[in-house]
C-alpha positions as CSV (number, residue, x, y, z in Angstrom):
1,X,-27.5,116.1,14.3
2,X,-29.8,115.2,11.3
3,X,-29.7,112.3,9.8
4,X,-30.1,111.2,6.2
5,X,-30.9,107.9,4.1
6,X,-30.9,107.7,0.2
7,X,-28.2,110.3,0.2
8,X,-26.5,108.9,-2.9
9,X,-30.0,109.4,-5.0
10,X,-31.3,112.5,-6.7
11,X,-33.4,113.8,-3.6
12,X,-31.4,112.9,-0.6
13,X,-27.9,114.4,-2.5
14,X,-29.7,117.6,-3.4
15,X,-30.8,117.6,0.5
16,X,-27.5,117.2,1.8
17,X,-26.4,119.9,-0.5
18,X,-28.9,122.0,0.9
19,X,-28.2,121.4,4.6
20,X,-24.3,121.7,4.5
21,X,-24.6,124.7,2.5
22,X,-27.3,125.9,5.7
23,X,-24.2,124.7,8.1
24,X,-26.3,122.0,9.4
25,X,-24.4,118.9,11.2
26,X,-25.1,116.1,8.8
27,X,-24.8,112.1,8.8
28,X,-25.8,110.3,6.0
29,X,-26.1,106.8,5.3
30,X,-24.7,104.8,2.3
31,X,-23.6,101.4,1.2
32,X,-21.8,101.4,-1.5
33,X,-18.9,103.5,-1.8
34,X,-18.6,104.4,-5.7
35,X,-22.5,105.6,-5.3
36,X,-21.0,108.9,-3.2
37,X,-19.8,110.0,-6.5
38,X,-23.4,110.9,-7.6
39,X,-24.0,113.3,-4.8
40,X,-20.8,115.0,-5.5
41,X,-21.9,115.4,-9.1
42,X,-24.9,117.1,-7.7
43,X,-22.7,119.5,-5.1
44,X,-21.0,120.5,-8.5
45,X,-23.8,121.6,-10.4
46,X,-24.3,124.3,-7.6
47,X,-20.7,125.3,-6.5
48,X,-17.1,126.0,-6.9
49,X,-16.7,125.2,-3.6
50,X,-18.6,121.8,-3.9
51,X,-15.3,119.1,-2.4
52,X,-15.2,121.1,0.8
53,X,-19.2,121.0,1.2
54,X,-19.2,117.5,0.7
55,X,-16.6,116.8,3.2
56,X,-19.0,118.7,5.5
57,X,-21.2,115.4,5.7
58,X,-20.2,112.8,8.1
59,X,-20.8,109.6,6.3
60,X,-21.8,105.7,7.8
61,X,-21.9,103.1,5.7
62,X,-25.0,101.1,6.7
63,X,-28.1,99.6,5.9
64,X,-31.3,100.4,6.8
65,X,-31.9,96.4,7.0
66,X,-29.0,96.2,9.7
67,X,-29.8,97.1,12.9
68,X,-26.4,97.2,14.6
69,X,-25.4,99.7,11.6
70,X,-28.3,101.6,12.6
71,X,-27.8,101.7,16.3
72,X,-24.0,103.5,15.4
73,X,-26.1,105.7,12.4
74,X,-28.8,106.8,14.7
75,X,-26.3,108.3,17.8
76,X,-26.9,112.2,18.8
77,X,-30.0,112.3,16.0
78,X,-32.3,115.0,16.4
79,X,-33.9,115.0,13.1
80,X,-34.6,112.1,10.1
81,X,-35.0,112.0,6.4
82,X,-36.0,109.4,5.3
83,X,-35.5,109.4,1.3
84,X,-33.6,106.0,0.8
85,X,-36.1,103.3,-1.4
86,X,-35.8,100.5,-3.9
87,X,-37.5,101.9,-6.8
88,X,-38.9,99.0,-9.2
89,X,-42.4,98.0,-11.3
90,X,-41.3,94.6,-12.2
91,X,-43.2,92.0,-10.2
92,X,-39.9,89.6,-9.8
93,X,-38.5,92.3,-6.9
94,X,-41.3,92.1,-5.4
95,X,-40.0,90.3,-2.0
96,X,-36.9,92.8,-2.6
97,X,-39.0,95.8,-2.7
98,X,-40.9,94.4,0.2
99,X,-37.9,94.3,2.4
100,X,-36.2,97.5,1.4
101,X,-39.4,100.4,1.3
102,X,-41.5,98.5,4.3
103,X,-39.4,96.3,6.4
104,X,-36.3,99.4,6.2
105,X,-39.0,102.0,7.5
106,X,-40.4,100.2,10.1
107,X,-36.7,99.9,11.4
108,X,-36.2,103.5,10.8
109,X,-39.1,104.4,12.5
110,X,-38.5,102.1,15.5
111,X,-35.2,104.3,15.8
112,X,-36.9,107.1,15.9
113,X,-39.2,106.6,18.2
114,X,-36.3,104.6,20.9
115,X,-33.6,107.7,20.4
116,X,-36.9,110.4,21.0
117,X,-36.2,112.0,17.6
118,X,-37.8,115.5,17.5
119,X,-39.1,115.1,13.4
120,X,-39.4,112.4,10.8
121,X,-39.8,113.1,7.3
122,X,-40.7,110.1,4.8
123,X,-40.4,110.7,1.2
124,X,-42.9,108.7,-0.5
125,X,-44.8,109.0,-3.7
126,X,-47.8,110.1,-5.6
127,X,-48.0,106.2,-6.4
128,X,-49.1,105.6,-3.2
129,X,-52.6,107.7,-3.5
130,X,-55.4,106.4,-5.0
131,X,-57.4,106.9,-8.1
132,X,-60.6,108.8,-8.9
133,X,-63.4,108.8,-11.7
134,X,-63.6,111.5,-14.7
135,X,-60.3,112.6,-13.9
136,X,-60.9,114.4,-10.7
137,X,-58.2,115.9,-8.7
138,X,-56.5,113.3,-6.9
139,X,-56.4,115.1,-3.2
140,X,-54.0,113.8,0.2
141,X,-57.8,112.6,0.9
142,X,-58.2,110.3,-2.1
143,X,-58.6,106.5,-0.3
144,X,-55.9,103.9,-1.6
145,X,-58.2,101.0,-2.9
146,X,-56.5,97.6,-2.1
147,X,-58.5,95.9,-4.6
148,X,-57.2,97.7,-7.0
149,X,-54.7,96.7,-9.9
150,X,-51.5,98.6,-8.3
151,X,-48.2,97.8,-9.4
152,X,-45.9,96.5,-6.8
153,X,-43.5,99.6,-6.1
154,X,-46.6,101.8,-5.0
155,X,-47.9,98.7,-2.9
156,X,-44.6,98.7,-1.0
157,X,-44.8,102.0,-0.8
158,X,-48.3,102.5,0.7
159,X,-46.8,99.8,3.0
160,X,-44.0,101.8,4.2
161,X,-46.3,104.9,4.4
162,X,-48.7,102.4,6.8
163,X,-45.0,102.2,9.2
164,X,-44.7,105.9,9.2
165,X,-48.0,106.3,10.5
166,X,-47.9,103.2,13.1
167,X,-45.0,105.1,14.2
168,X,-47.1,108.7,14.6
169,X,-49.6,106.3,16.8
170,X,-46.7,105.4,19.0
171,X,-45.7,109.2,19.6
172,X,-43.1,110.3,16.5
173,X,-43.9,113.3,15.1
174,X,-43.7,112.6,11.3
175,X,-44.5,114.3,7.8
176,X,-44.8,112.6,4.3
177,X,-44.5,114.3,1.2
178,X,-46.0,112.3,-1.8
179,X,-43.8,114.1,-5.1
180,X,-44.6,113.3,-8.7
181,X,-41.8,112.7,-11.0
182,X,-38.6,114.4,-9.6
183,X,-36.6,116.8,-11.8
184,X,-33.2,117.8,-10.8
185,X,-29.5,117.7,-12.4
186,X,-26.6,115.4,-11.5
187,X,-27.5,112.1,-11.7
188,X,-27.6,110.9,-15.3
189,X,-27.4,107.1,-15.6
190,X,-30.7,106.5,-14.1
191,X,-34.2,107.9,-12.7
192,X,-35.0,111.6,-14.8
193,X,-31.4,112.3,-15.5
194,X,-31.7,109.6,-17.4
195,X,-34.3,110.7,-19.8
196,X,-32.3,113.6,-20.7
197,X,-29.3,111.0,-22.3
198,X,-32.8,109.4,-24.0
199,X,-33.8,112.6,-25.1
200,X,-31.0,113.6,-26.7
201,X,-30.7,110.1,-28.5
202,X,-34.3,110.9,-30.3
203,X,-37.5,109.8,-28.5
204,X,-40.0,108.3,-31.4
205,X,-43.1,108.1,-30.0
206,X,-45.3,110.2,-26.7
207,X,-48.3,108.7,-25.4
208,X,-51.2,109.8,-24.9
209,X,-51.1,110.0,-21.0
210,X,-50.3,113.4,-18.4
211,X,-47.3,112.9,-15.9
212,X,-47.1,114.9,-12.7
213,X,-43.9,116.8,-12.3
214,X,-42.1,118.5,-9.5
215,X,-38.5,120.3,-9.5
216,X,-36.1,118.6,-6.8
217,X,-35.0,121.8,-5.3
218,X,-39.0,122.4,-4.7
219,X,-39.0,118.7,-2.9
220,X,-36.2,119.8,-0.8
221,X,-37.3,123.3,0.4
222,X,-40.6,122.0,1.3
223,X,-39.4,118.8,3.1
224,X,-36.7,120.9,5.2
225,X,-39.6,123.9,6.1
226,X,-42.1,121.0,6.6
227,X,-39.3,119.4,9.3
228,X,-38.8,122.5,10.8
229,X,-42.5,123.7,11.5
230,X,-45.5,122.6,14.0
231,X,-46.8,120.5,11.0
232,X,-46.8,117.1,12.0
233,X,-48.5,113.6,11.2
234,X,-49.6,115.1,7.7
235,X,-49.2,114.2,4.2
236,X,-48.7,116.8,1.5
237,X,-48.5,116.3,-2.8
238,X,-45.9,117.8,-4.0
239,X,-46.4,118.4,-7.8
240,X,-45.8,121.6,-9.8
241,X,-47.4,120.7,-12.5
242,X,-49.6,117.8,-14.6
243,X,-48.9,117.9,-18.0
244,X,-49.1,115.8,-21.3
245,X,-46.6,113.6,-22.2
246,X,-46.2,114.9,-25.6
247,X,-45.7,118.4,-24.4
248,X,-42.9,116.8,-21.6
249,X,-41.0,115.2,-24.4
250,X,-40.7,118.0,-26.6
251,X,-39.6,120.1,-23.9
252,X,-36.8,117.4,-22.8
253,X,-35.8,117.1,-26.7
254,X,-35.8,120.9,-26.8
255,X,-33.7,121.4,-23.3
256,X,-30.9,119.6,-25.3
257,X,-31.0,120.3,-28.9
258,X,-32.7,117.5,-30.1
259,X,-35.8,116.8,-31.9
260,X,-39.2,115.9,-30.5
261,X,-41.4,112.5,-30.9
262,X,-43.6,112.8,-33.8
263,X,-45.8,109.8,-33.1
264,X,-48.0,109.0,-31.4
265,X,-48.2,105.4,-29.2
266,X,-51.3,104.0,-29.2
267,X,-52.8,101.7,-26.9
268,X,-52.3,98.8,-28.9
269,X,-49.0,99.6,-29.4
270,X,-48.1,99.9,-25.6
271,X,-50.0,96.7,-25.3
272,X,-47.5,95.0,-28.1
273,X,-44.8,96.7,-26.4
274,X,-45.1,95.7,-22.7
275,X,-45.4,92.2,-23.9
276,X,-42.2,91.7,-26.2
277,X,-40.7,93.5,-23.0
278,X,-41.7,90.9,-20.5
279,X,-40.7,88.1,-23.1
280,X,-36.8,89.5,-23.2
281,X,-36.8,89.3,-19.3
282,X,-38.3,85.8,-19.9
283,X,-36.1,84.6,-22.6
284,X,-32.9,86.6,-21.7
285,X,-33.1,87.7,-17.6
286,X,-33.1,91.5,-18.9
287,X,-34.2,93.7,-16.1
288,X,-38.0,95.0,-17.1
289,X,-38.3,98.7,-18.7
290,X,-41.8,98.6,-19.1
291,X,-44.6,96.5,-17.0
292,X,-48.2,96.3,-17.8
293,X,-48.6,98.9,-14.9
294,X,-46.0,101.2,-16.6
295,X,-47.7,100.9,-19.8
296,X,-51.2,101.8,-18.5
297,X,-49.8,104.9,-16.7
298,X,-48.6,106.3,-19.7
299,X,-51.5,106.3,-21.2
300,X,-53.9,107.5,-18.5
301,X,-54.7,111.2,-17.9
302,X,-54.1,111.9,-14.2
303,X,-54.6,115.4,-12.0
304,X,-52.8,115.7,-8.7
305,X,-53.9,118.8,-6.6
306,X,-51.1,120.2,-4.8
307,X,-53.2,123.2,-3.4
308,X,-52.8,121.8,0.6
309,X,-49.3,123.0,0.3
310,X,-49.4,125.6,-1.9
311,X,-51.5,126.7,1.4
312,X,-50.0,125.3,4.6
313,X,-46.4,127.3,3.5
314,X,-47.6,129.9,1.3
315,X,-45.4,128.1,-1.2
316,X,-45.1,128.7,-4.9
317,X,-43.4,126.0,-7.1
318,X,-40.8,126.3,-10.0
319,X,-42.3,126.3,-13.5
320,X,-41.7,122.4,-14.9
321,X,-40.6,124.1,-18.6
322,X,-37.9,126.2,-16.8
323,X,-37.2,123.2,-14.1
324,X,-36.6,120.7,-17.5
325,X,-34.8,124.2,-19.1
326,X,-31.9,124.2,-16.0
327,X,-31.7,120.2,-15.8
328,X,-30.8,120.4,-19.5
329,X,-28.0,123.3,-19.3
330,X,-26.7,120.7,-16.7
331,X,-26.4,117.7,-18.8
332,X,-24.8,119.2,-21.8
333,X,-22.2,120.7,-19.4
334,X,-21.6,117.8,-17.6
């Protein structure tokens, strides 16, 4: 029996999808009921027959912060995927985040290691790797600096990562994939699906920075072929491409008929921006869209070198232009 967490978000519903449609026994965790609906959104960009794969899945509804949920969750488990995560840059979750991405894996982990599970697979995050001068490739090898002025999702992160690998020391045979921005269909209120709705309202500006991009059905392959291999204790990049913003915009405005940004956002103007952004939280509790960190990242050129992959599985990945092509035919059929 494999077991999956985060099956309600883009890359744990696209995973089930994959593994029921593979006739694999499934159990996936969730905890709120209304959130299943995304992952049958997801089943229905691929099938007909999408109700009676989704029934497939045998569903618990617990939290990865309660352990006598877990106990019942983690029965008959052979396999984990691990893809469940609180996904924030604004400093107030911080405690939040903490409890969720670290103190959630080292539970997982724990069960792994007490019910002898044969594979665990961690989906982390490009975040988590650190940063190098004159825009060299960032590699699996580049060293996290500490010191450094990280934003608080890729601290937790790294922190979670840190459990995954206490747990390799104490005899579970893990993987980590680190993907760059995932792109996939079916989920359209947040994450990427999101941008598409923003895309099709007009995006004004692009910035000046890359973004590192992946396709979600490239995320899943490789996680499942990773899981099912002699790899183990490793950590791979997973990232099709890096690519300008500008040229990532105007292909999202293009996948649904809309038009591109025609200006360009300067520093300053981020600088202006993140500020008037963090007075609205201040002045009216409004949830953070963009953080000093979020800011700086869009306008930083970054390279992230997927080539350990590329050679470990002989793997080729989707092409972002016809990955954001697909996810667009999606959302205007949706």
């Amino acid at each position: 029996m494999i077991l999956v967490t985060g099956g309600t978000g883009l890359v744990g519903a696209h995973l089930l999808y994959k593994l029921v449609s593979d006739k694999q026994n499934v159990r996936a965790i969730f905890r709120n009921e209304e959130k299943k609906t995304h992952t049958k959104n997801v089943f229905s960009c691929y099938s007909e027959n999408s109700e009676a794969l989704f029934n497939k899945i045998e569903w618990v509804n617990a939290d990865i912060l309660d352990i006598p949920a877990l106990t019942d969750a983690f029965k008959d488990i052979t396999q984990v995927y691990h893809c469940a995560a609180l996904v924030s840059f604004d400093p107030k979750n911080y405690q939040l985040l903490r409890q969720t991405n670290i103190e959630g894996t080292a539970n997982l982990v724990n069960f792994a290691l007490s019910h002898s599970v044969e594979k665990f697979c961690y989906v982390s995050s490009v975040a988590t790797l650190g940063s190098t001068l004159n825009q060299a490739p960032i590699t699996e090898d580049t060293i996290w600096n500490p010191e450094d002025d990280n934003n608080v999702y890729a601290i937790t992160k790294y922190g979670a990562e840190m459990e995954v690998w206490r747990g390799t020391q104490e005899g579970l045979d893990a993987v980590i994939v680190n993907p760059g921005v995932i792109l996939g269909p079916g989920i359209w209120n947040k994450g990427t699906g999101h941008l598409f709705k923003k895309a099709q309202k007009g995006f004004k500006y692009y910035t000046a920075g890359t973004v590192a991009l992946v396709d979600v059905g490239d995320v899943v392959a490789i996680m499942i072929s990773l899981t099912n291999s002699p790899i183990k204790n490793e950590r791979f990049i997973l990232v099709s491409e890096n690519i300008p913003y500008k040229i990532f915009l105007e292909t999202l405005a293009q996948s649904v008929n809309a038009e591109a940004p025609k200006k360009l956002a300067s520093k300053k103007l981020l600088n202006i921006a993140w500020r008037l952004d963090w007075l609205k939280r201040k002045l009216a509790g409004k949830e953070r869209q963009l953080t000093k960190h979020l800011a700086s990242s869009l306008d930083t050129i970054t390279n992230y070198n997927s080539n350990k992959i590329k050679t470990a599985l002989n793997y080729k990945f989707k092409a972002v232009n016809q990955s954001i092509s697909e996810t667009g035919k999606h959302y205007l059929n949706k």
